[in-house]
C-alpha positions in Angstrom: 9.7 -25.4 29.2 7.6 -22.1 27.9 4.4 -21.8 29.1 2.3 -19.2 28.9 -0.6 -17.1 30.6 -2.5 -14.9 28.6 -3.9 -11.8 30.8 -7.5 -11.0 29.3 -10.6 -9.0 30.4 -13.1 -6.5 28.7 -11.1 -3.2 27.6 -10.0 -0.8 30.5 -10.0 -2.8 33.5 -6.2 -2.6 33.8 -4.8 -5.5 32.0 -1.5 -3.6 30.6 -1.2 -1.9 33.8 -1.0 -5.3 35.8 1.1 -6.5 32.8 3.6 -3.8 33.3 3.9 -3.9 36.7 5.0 -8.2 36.8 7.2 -7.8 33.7 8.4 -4.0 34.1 8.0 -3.8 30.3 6.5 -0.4 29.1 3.2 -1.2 27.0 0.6 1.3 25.7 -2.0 1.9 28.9 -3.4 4.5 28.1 -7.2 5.7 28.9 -9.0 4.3 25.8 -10.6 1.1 24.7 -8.2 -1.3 22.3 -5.2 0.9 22.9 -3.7 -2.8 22.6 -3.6 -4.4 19.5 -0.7 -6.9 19.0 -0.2 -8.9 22.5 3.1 -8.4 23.8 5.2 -10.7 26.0 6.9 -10.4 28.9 9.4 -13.1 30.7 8.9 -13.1 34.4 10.7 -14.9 37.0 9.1 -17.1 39.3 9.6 -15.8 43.4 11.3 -18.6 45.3 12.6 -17.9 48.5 14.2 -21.6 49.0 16.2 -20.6 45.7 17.7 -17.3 46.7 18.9 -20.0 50.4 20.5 -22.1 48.1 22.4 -20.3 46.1 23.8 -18.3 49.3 24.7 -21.6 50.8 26.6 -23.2 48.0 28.1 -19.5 47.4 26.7 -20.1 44.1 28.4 -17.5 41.2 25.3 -17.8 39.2 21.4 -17.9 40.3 18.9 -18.8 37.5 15.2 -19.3 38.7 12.3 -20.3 36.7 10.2 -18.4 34.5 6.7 -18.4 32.7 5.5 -15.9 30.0 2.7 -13.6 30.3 0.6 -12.3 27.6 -1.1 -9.1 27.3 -4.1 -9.5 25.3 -6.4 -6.7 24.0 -9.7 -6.2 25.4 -12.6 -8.0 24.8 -16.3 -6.7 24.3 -19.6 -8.4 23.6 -20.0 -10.4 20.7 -16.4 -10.8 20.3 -17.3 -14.5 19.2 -18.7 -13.0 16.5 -15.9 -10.8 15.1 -16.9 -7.5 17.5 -14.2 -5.1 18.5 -11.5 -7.5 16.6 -13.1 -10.3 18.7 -11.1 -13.2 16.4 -7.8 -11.6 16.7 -7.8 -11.4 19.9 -9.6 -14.9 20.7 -7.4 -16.3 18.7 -4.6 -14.6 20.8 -5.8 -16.4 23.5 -6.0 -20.1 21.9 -2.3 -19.8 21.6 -1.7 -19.9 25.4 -2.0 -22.7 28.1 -4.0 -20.3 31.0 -5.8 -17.7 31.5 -5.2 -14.7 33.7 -8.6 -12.8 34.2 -8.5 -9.6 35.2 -11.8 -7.5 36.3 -11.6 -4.4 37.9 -13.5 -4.1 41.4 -12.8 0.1 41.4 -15.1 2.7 40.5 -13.5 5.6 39.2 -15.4 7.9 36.5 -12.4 9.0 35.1 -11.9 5.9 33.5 -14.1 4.5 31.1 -15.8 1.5 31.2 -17.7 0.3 28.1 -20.2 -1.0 29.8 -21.1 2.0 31.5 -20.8 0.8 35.4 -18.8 -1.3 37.2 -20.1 -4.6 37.6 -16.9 -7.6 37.9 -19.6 -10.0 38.2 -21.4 -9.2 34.7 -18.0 -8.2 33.6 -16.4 -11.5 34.1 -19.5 -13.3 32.6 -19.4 -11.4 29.2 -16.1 -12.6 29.1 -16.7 -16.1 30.0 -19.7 -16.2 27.5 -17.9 -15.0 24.4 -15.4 -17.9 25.2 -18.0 -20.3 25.4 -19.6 -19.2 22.3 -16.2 -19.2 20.4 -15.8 -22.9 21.6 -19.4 -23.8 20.5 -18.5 -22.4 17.0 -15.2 -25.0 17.0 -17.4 -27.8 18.0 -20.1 -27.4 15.5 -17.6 -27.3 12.8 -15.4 -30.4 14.0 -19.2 -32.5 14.5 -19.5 -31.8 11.2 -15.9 -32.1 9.1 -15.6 -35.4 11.6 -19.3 -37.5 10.3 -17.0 -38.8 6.8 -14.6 -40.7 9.3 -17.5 -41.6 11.5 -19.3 -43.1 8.6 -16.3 -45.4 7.6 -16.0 -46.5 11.4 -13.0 -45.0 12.6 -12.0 -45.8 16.0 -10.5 -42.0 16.4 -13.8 -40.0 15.0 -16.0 -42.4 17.7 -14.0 -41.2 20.5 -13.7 -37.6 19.0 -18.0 -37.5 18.5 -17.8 -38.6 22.1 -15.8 -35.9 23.1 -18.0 -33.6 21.2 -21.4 -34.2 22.6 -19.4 -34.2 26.3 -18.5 -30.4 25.4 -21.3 -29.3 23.7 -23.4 -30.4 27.0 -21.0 -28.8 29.3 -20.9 -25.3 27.1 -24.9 -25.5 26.4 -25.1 -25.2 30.4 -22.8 -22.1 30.6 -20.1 -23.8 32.1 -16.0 -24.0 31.2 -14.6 -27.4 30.2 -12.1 -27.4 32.4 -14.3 -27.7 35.4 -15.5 -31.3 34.0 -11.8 -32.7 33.0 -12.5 -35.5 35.4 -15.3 -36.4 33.3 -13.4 -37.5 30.2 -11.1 -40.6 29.9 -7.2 -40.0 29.1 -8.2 -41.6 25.5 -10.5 -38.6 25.2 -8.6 -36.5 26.7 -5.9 -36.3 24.2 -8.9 -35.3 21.4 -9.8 -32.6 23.8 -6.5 -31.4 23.7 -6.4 -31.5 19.9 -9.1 -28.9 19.8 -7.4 -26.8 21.5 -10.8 -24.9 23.3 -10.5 -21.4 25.0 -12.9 -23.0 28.3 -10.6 -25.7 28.6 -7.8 -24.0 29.9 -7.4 -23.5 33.5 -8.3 -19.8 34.7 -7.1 -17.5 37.5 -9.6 -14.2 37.9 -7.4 -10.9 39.4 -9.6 -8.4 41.1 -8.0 -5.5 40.1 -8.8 -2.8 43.3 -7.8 1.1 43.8 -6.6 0.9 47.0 -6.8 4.7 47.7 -10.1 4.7 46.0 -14.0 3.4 46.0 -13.9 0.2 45.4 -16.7 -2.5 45.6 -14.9 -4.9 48.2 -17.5 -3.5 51.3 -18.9 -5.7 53.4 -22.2 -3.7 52.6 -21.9 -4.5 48.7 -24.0 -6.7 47.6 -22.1 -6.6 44.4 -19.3 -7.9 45.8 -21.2 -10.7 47.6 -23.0 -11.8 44.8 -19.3 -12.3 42.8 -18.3 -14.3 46.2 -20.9 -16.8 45.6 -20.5 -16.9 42.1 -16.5 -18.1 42.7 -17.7 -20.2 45.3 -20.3 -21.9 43.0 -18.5 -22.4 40.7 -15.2 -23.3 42.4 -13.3 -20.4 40.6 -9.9 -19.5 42.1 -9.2 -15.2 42.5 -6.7 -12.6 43.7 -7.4 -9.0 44.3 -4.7 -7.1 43.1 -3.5 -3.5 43.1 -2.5 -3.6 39.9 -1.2 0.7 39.5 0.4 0.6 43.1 2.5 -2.6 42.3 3.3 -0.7 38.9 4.2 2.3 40.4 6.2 0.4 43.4 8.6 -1.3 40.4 11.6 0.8 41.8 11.1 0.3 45.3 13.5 -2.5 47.4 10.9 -5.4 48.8 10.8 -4.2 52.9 9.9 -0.6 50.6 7.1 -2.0 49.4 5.6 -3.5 52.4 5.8 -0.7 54.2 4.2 1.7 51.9 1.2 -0.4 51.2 1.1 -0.8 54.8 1.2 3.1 55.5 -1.7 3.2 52.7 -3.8 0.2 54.0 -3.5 -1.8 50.8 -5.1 -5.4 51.9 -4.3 -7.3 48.8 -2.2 -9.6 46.9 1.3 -8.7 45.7 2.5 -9.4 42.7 4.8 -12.3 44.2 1.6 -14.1 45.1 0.2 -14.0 42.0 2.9 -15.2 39.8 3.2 -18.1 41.9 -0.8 -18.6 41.6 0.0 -18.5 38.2 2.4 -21.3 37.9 0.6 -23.3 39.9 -2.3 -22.7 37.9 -0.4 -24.3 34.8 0.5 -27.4 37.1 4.2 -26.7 37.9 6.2 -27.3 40.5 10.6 -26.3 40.6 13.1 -28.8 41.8 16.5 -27.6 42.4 20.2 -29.1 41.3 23.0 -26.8 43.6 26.5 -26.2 43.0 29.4 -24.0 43.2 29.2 -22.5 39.3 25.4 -22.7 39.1 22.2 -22.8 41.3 19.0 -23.3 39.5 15.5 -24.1 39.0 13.7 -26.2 37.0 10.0 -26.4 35.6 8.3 -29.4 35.4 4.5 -30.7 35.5 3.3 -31.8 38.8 3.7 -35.5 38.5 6.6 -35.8 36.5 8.7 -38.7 37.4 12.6 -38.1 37.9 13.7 -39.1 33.9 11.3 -37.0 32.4 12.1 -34.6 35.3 15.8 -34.8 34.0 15.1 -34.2 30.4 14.3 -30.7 31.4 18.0 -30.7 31.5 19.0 -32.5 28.7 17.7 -35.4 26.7 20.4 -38.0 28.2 19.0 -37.3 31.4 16.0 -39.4 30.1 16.9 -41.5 28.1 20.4 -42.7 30.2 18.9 -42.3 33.3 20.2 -44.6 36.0 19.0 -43.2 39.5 18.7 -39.7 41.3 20.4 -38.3 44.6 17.5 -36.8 46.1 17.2 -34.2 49.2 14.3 -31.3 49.8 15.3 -28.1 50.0 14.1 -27.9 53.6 16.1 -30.3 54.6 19.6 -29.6 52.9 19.3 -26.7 54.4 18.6 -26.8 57.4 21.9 -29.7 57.2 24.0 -26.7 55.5 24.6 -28.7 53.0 25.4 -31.9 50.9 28.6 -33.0 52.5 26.5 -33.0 55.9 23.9 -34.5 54.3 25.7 -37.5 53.4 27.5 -37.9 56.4 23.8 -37.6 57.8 22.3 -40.3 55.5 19.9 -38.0 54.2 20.6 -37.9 50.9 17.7 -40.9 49.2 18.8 -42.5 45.8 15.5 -42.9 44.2 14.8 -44.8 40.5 12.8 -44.3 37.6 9.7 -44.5 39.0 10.2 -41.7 41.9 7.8 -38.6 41.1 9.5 -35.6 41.9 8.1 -33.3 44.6 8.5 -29.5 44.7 11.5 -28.4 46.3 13.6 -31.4 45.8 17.5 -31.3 45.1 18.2 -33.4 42.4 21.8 -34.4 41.0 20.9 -37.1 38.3 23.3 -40.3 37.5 23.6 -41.4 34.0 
């Protein structure tokens, strides 16, 4: 399963930088507005602890864990919806992937620039969010229109479609994301919403990028940083703050390193483990395990799967000649030491085709 998260944000605010530092892939960073034309792509791997347990217990010869894709995505100005600063390049960068890191930069440092002059994450994030919106508005003004010949000859499919229209065009009109109304369409309509593919539909995940041995607007005495609190809250937007140059700059270091350095330099925010795992949740994913000798691995699949789409992750025959799962959590196998104990323990459940797999199941599939 490839999924992807595509890291955006106005120009400077340390997108590469974050980028380099979760996929340890050199991209241009350097001090100066669309140094980053052509996204790149990194594969990062997905922090499980319960993995790394497993694989130790079955004495495992090869560990593989799961991975998602993230995109680094040039900068965005205003009126990017309108072709500025490459605007539908890059826009269209970001139609091709299935969530949205945000990054906005909560430092103040002169050094850098910022082209809007100050540092402001709150504007900042809502010039963003606005040339989105505008981009989608432009997609739904052109589908109302190419869709009125198939509304006039009564098509079912262009009646649910001008349905799904006037929904977003309400939702945008307000300065508001689709994806904070998905509850408000039908799975019929859903699936046209998915067909039009729109930037605000995707789920988003905003990264407060902060200097941790700089000025930074995290105070309890900023009112900038209070008035971008109560925006998230209002708005029920989900957020990080991240270091991004100190995680870059800790690449090399072993893990108990790491900690103790941002320790010794009072660095209060997320790691980089945290937010890749935001991240896959973000995109709806959950890992379920199978364990053996010659292999220990994890699988991706979407929250809700049940165990024979779950198993096609796999292979095809897993789905389509499923006949039932052996089914243990992680938790538990381990804590038994493993399947033989398991069995002798009755723990291990055979579950059918209706069983929805949970996060951290081990799975061995029968077909």
């Amino acid at each position: 399963m490839s999924l992807k998260i595509g890291i955006v944000g106005l120009p400077n605010v340390g997108k590469s930088t974050l980028f380099n530092a979760l996929t340890k892939k050199q991209v241009d960073a350097e001090n100066y507005p669309f140094c980053t034309i052509d996204p790149s792509v990194g594969i990062v791997e997905v922090p499980d602890r319960r993995l790394d347990d497993l694989a130790e217990m079955a004495q495992t010869e090869k560990k593989i864990p799961a991975v998602i894709e993230f995109v680094d995505i040039a900068g965005l100005v205003r009126g990017a919806s309108r072709g500025e600063g490459m605007g539908n390049a890059f826009l269209s960068n970001i139609r091709d992937v299935d969530a949205i890191l945000h990054v906005s930069r909560i430092f103040n440092d002169p050094e850098i620039i910022h082209v809007e002059g100050r540092t402001d994450p709150k504007t900042d994030i809502e010039i963003i969010n606005l040339e989105l919106i505008e981009a989608d508005r432009q997609v739904v003004e052109k589908r109302k229109e190419s869709n009125q010949k198939d509304l006039r000859k009564g098509s079912k499919e262009a009646k649910i479609l001008e349905g799904v229209l006037q929904k977003v065009e309400k939702i945008l009109a307000d300065g508001k994301f689709v994806s904070q109304f998905l509850d408000n369409f039908s799975e019929e309509e859903k699936k046209e919403l998915r067909k039009l593919q729109l930037l605000t539909s995707k789920p988003v995940l905003y990264a407060l990028n902060k200097d941790s041995t700089g000025d930074n607007i995290d105070g309890e005495e900023s009112d900038d940083w209070e008035e971008l609190m109560n925006y998230f809250r209002e708005n029920n937007f989900s957020y990080i703050v991240i270091d991004g140059k100190t995680e870059h700059e800790l690449n090399e270091f072993e893990e108990d390193e790491k900690a103790l350095y941002k320790e010794e330099m009072g660095s209060h925010t997320d790691g980089l483990d945290v937010l890749i795992r935001k991240s896959y949740e973000l995109l709806g994913l959950i890992s379920y395990f199978t364990v053996g000798k010659a292999e220990t691995r994890a699988w991706t699949v979407k929250k809700g799967s049940t165990a024979p789409v779950a198993g096609k992750a796999i292979h095809n025959d897993f789905e389509k000649k499923f006949i039932r799962a052996e089914v243990i959590s992680a938790q538990d196998l381990l804590a038994l030491g493993g399947k033989k104990e398991a069995r002798e323990r009755g723990m291990l459940r055979m579950e059918g085709k209706d069983y929805i797999v949970q996060d951290g199941d081990v799975i061995e599939f029968h077909i």
